[in-house]
C-alpha positions in Angstrom: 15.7 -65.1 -46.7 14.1 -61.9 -48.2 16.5 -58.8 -49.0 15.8 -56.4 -45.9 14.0 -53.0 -47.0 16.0 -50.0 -48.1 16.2 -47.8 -45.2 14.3 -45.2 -47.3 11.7 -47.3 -47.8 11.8 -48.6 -44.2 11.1 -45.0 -43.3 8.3 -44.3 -45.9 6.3 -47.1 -45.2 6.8 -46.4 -41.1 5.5 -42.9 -42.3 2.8 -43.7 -44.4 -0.4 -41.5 -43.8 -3.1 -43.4 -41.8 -5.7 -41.5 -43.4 -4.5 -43.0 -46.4 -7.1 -45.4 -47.4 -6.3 -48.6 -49.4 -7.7 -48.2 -53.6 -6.4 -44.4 -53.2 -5.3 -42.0 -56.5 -1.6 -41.2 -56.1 0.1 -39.4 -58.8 3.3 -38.7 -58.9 5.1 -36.1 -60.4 7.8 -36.9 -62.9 10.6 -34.9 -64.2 13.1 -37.3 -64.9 15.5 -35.4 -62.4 16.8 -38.1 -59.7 14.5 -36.8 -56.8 11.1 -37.6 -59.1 12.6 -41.0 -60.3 13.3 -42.3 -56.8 10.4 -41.1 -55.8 8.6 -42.7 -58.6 10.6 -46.1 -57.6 9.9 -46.2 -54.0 6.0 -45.3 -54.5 5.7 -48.4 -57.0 7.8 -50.6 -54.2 5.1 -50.0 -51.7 2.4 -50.0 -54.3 1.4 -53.6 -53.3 2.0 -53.2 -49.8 -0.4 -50.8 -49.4 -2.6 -51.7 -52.2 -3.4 -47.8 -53.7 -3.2 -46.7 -57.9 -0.4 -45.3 -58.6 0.1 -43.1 -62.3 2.5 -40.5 -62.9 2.7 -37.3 -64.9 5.0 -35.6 -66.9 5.0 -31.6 -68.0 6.4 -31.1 -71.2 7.3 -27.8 -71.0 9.0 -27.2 -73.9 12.1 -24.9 -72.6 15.0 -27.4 -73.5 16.4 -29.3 -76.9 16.3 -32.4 -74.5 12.5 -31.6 -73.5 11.0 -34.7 -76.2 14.2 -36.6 -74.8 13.0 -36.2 -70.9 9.8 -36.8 -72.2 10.7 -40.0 -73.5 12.5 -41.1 -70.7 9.8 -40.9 -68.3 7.7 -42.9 -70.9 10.6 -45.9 -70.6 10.9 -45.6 -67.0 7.0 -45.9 -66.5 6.7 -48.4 -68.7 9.3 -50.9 -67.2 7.9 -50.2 -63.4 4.6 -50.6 -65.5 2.9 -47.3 -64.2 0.4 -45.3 -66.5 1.6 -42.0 -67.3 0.6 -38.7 -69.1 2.4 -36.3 -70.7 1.2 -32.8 -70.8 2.6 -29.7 -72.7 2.4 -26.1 -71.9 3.4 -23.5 -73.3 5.8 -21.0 -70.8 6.1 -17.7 -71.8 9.2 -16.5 -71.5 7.9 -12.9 -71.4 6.0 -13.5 -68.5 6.5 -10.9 -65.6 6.5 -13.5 -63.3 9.7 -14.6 -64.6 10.5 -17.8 -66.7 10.6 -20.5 -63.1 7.8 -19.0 -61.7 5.7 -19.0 -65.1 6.6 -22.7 -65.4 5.8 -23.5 -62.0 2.4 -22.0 -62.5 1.6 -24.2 -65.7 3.2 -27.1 -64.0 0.4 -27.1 -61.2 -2.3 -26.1 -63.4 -1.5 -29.7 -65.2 -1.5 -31.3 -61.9 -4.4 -29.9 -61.1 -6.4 -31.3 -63.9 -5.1 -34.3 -62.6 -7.8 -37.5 -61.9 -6.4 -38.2 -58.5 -6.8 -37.7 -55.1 -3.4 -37.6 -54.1 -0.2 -35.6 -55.9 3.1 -37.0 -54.7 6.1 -34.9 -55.6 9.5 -35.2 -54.9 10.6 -32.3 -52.6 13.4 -32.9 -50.5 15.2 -31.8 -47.1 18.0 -29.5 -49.6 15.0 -28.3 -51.2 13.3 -27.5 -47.8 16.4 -25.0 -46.8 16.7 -23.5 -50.0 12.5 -22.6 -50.0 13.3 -21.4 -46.5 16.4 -19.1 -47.4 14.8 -17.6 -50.6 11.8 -16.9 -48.9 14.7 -14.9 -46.0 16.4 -13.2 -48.7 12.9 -11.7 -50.6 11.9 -10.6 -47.2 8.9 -13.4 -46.8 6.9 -13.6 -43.8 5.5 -16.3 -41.4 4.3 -18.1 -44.8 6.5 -17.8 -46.5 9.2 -18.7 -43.8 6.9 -21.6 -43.3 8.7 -23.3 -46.2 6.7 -26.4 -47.3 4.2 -28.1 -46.0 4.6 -31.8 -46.2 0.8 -32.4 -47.2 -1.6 -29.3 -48.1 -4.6 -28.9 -50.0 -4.0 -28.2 -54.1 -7.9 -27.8 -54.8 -11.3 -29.0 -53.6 -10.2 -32.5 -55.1 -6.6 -33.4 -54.9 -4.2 -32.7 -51.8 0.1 -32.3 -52.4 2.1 -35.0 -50.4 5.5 -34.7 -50.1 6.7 -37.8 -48.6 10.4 -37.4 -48.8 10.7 -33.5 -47.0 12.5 -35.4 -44.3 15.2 -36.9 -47.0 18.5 -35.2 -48.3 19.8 -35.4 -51.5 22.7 -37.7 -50.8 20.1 -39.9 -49.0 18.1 -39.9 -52.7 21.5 -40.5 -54.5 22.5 -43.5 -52.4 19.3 -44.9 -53.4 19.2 -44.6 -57.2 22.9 -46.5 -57.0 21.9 -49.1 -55.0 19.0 -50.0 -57.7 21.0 -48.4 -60.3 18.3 -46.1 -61.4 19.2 -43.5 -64.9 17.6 -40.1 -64.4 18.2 -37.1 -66.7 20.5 -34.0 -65.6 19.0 -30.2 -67.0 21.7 -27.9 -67.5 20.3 -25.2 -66.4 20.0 -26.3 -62.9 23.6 -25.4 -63.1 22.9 -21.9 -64.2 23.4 -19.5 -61.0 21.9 -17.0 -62.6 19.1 -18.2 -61.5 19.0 -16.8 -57.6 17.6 -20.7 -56.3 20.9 -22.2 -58.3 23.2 -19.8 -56.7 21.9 -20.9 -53.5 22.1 -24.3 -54.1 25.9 -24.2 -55.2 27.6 -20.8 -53.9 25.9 -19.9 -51.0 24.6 -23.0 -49.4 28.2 -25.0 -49.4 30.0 -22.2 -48.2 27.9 -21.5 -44.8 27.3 -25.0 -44.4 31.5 -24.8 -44.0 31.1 -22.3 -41.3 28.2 -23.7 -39.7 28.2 -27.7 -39.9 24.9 -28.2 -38.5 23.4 -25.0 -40.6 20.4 -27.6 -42.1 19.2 -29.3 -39.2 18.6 -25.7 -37.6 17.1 -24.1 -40.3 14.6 -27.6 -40.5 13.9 -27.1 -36.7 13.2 -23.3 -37.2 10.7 -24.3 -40.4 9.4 -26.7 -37.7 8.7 -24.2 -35.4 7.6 -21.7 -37.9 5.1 -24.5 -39.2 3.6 -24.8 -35.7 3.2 -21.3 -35.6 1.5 -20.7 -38.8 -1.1 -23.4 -37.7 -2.0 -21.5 -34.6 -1.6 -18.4 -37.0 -4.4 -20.0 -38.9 -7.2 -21.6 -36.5 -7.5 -17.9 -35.2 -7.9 -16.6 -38.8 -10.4 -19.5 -39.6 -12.3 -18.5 -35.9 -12.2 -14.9 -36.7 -13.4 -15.1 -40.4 -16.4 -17.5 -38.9 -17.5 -14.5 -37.1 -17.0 -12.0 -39.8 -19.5 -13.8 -41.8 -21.7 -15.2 -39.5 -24.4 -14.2 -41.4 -23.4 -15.7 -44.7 -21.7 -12.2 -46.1 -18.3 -10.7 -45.1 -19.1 -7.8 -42.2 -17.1 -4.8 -42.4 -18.7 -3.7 -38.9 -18.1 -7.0 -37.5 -14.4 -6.9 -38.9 -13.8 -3.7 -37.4 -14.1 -5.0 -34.1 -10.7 -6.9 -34.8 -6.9 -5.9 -34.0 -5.4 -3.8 -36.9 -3.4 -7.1 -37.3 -6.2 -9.9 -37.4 -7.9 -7.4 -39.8 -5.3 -7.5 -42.0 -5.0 -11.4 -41.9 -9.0 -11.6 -42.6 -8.3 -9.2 -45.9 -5.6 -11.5 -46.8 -7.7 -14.5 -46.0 -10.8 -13.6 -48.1 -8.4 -12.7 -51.3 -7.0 -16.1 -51.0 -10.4 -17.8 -50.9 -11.5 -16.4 -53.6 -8.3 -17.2 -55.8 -7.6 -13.4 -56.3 -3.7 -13.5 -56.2 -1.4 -12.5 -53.2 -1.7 -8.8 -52.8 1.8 -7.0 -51.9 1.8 -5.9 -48.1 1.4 -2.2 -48.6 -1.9 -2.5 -50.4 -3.0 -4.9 -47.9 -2.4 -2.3 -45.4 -4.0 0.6 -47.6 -7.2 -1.7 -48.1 -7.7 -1.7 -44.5 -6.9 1.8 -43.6 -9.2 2.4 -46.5 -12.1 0.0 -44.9 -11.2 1.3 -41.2 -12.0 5.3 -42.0 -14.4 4.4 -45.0 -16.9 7.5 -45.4 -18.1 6.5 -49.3 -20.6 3.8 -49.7 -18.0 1.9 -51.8 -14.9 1.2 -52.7 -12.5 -1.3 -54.8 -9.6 -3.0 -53.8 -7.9 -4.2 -57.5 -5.6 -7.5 -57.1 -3.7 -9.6 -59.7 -6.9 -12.2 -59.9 -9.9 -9.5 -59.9 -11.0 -7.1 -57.2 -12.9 -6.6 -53.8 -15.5 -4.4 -53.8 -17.2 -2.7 -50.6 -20.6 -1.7 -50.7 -21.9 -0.6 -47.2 -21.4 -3.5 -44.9 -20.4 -6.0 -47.2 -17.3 -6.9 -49.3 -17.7 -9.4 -52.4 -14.8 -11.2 -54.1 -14.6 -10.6 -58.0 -12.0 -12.6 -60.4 -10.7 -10.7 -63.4 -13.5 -11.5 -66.5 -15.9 -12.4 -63.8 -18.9 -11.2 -66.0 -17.7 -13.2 -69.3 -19.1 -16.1 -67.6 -22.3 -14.5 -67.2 -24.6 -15.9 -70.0 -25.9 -13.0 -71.2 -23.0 -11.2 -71.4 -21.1 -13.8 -72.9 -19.0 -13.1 -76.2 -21.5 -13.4 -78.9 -24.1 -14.4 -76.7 -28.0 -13.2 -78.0 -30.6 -15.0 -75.4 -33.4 -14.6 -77.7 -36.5 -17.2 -77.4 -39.7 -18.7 -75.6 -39.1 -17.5 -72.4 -40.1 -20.5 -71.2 -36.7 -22.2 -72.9 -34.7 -19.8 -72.5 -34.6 -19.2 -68.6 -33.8 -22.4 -67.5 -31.1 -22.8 -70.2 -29.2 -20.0 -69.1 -29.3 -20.7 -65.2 -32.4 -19.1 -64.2 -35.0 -20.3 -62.7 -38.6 -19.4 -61.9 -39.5 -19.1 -58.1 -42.8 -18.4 -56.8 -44.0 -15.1 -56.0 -46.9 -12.6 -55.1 -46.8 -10.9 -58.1 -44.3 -12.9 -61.0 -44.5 -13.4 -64.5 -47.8 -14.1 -66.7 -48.2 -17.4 -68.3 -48.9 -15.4 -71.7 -45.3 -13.8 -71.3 -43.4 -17.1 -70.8 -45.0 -18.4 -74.0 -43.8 -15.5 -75.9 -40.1 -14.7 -77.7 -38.4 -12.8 -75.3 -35.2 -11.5 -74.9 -32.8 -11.9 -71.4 -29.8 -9.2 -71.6 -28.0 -6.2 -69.2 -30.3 -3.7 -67.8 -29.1 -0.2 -69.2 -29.4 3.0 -68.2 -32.4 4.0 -70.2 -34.5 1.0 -68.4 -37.5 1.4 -67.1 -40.1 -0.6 -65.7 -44.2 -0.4 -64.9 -45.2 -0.1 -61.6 -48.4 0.7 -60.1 -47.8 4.1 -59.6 -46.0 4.5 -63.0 -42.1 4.0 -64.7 -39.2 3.6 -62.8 -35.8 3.4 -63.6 -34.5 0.2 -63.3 -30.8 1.0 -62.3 -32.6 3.1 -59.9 -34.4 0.3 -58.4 -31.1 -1.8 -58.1 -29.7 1.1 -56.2 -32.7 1.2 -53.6 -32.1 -2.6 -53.1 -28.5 -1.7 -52.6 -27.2 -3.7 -55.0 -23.4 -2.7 -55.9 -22.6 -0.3 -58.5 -20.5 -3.0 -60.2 -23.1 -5.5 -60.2 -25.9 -3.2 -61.5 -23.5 -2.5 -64.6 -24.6 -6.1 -65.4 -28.0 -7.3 -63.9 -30.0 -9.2 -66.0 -33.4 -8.3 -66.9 -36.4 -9.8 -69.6 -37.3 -7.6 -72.4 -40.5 -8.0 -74.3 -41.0 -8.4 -77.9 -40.6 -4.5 -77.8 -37.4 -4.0 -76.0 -39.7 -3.0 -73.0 -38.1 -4.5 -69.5 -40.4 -7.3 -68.3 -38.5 -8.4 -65.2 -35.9 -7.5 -63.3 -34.3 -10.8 -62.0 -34.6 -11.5 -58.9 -36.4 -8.1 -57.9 -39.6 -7.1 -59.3 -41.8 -7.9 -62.6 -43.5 -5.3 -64.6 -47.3 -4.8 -63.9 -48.1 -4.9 -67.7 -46.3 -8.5 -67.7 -47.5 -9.5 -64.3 -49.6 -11.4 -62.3 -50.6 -12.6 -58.7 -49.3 -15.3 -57.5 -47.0 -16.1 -60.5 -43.4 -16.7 -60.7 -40.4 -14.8 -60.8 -37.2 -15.3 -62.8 -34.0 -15.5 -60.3 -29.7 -16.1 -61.2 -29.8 -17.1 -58.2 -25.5 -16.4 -58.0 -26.8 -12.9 -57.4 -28.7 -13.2 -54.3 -25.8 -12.0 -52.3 -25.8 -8.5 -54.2 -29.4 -7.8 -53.0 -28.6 -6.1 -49.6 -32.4 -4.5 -49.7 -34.3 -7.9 -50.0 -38.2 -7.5 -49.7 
C-alpha cells in the first residue's frame, strides 16, 4: 500500500491552477533558505503528476562569504531531484538609495525576469504574508500596499509570479523538510534586526501574537478583504482609463470629467504602465492639480523612470534615456548612406504619399540625423523653419528637440519624417519616409 500524500502536498495538488496547462514552464526560485527548498521539493513531487517542466534559479548575489557555498548547495540539491538550474550573479550596490534589500530585490527579479518560463514559483509564505502586510502599516502604505501579496500576478508580458504556498506557515514548511529530512542553508543576517522586516519577524511579531493569539488569521482575513477590494479598486481604473483613451491617446479633457480621486488613480495608472517608477503621493496630487487648472500648453511631470509630458490634450509616457534608443541619436551613431539602405535599416519606412521623396534622392548618400534649430525646408512658397513646422503640427516641445529629418549631400533638410518633403527633393505621388513610433506626437496630422 502506497505511502499516503503529505498533507502539504495533499493541499497543493487540491489547489493546483486549472488554467495550468499540462507541458507548462515553472521555475522556481531557489535560495537555499528552507521555504525555497520545500518548495522546490514538493514542485518536483507533483512534477509527474501533473506532467509540466520544472527548472530552478538561483541569484548569486554576492553579499555573503557563504554566497559560492549557497550557490553550491542549490547545484547539489537540483542535481539529486534532477532539476536543471541556473545560477545568476548580480552585482548589489550597497550604495544604492534604495537600500541594500530593496537593491537586491530589484536585481533578484530582473534575473527572473530574463527567465525562459511561463511560470515563476517562489516560496512566499503565510509569516511572510503578515509581515508584507505590517511593513506596508508601519510605512504608511495604502490599499496596495495593504493588499500584501497576490498569490499569482503578472511579472511581465511573458511570465506570471505563483506563490503556491501563501496559505502555509512556517512551522507547516519546517514539519515538512523533517519528515523528508531536507538540509537547507541558514543566512545570518536574517537574524540581524536591524533590518526593520527582521525586527518584525522576531521582536514584534512574537510578542503581539502573545497578546492576541489569533493576531495572523485576522490580519490574513483583512489582506483578504483588502485583496477583494483592490480588485474592484482596479476594474474601475481599467474602465475609466478605456475611456480616457478611447481614441488611442491619453485625454486630459476626457480625464477631467473624473472624481479628483479616480483622476488620481488614472495618473497613477498610466505611470505604472509605462514602467516609470511609483511616484510619492504628494506629486501625484501636484500632477493633477497641475493638469486640473493647466493654463500653459505643456507641462512635465519628472518620476524615478522618466517623465510625463502634457501637450494640449494629450499626455505621453517618457522612460529616462528614452532618446538613446533612437537610432539617430544613438552614442556614436552617423546614419550616413544610400538612402535607400539606410531608412529601412534604421526603422523607417517609406509610405506612399502625394508629394514624397524622388527616386533620384533615394539613390543618393544621404544623411538621417535631429532637426536643429537652423533647419529649414523648401516649400512652394519658399523656406520654413522646420522646428516651426513641428510646432504647427503640434508636436511636443520634447519631441521636436529630436525629430528626425533627411539631409542632402549639402546638409540641406530633405524630409521631415513623417511630415513633409522638400520641393527641391520631391515629387508627386512618391513616398515619404515615417518612424513610425512617432505618429502619436503629430497632434496636427494632414
Amino acid at each position: 500500500m502506497s505511502k499516503p500524500l503529505h498533507p502539504l502536498l495533499q493541499r497543493l495538488a487540491s489547489a493546483w491552477p486549472h488554467d495550468f496547462p499540462a507541458g507548462i514552464r515553472i521555475e522556481a526560485g531557489l535560495s537555499g533558505g528552507l521555504d525555497s527548498v520545500v518548495l522546490l521539493h514538493v514542485l518536483a513531487a507533483l512534477q509527474q503528476r501533473f506532467g509540466f517542466a520544472l527548472t530552478a534559479v538561483h541569484v548569486h548575489h554576492g553579499l555573503s562569504d557563504q554566497a559560492d557555498e549557497w550557490a553550491d548547495f542549490c547545484r547539489s540539491l537540483c542535481r539529486r531531484l534532477n532539476v536543471p538550474l541556473r545560477v545568476e550573479k548580480v552585482t548589489v550596490a550597497e550604495e544604492s538609495r534604495l537600500g541594500i534589500e530593496a537593491e537586491a530585490r530589484k536585481q533578484r527579479y530582473r534575473v527572473f525576469s530574463d527567465g525562459c518560463c511561463d511560470v515563476l514559483a517562489l516560496a512566499h509564505h503565510q509569516d511572510d504574508q503578515v509581515e508584507t502586510f505590517m511593513l506596508a502599516a508601519l510605512r504608511g502604505g495604502g490599499l496596495r500596499a495593504l493588499s500584501a501579496m497576490p498569490g499569482r500576478r503578472a511579472l511581465n508580458g511573458q511570465i506570471q509570479v505563483w506563490r503556491p504556498l501563501l496559505a502555509e506557515s512556517r512551522e507547516t514548511l519546517e514539519s515538512y523538510a523533517a519528515e523528508h529530512g531536507l538540509a537547507y542553508v541558514e543566512d545570518g543576517s536574517n537574524r540581524n534586526t536591524e533590518f526593520l522586516r527582521n525586527w518584525l519577524r522576531h521582536e514584534a511579531l512574537p510578542q503581539w501574537r502573545s497578546r492576541v493569539p489569533h493576531l495572523d488569521r485576522h490580519i490574513v482575513g483583512s489582506i483578504r478583504a483588502l485583496q477583494n477590494e483592490l480588485a474592484v479598486l482596479n476594474e474601475i481604473v481599467t474602465q475609466d482609463y478605456a475611456y480616457v483613451c478611447e481614441t488611442g491617446a491619453f485625454s486630459i479633457a476626457r480625464w477631467k470629467t473624473l472624481s479628483e480621486a479616480r483622476r488620481r488613480q488614472q495618473l497613477l495608472h498610466y505611470a505604472k504602465l509605462h514602467e516609470l517608477g511609483v511616484p510619492a503621493a504628494e506629486s501625484t496630487a501636484d500632477f493633477a492639480r497641475v493638469l486640473g487648472t493647466m493654463k500653459a500648453v505643456s507641462a512635465e511631470w519628472p518620476l524615478p523612470q522618466g517623465s510625463i509630458y502634457a501637450y494640449r490634450d494629450t499626455l505621453f509616457a517618457c522612460k529616462t534615456g528614452w532618446q538613446n534608443t533612437l537610432p539617430w541619436l544613438a552614442e556614436g551613431a552617423v546614419l550616413k548612406g544610400r538612402l535607400k539602405n539606410i531608412l529601412p535599416e534604421n526603422g523607417f519606412t517609406l509610405k506612399p504619399h502625394s508629394f514624397g521623396i524622388r527616386e533620384e534622392l533615394l539613390n543618393e548618400e544621404c544623411v538621417i540625423r535631429a532637426a536643429n534649430a537652423d533647419d529649414v525646408i523648401q516649400t512652394t512658397v519658399g523656406r520654413k523653419n522646420v522646428w516651426k513646422i513641428l510646432q504647427e503640427r503640434k508636436v511636443p516641445p520634447f519631441a521636436r528637440r529630436c525629430w528626425p529629418v533627411v539631409a542632402d549631400g549639402g546638409n540641406r533638410c530633405a524630409a521631415i519624417a513623417n511630415i513633409r518633403v522638400s520641393v527641391h527633393h520631391g515629387s508627386p505621388n512618391g513616398a515619404i519616409p515615417v518612424f513610425d513610433k512617432f505618429n502619436c506626437f503629430v497632434l496636427e496630422p494632414k
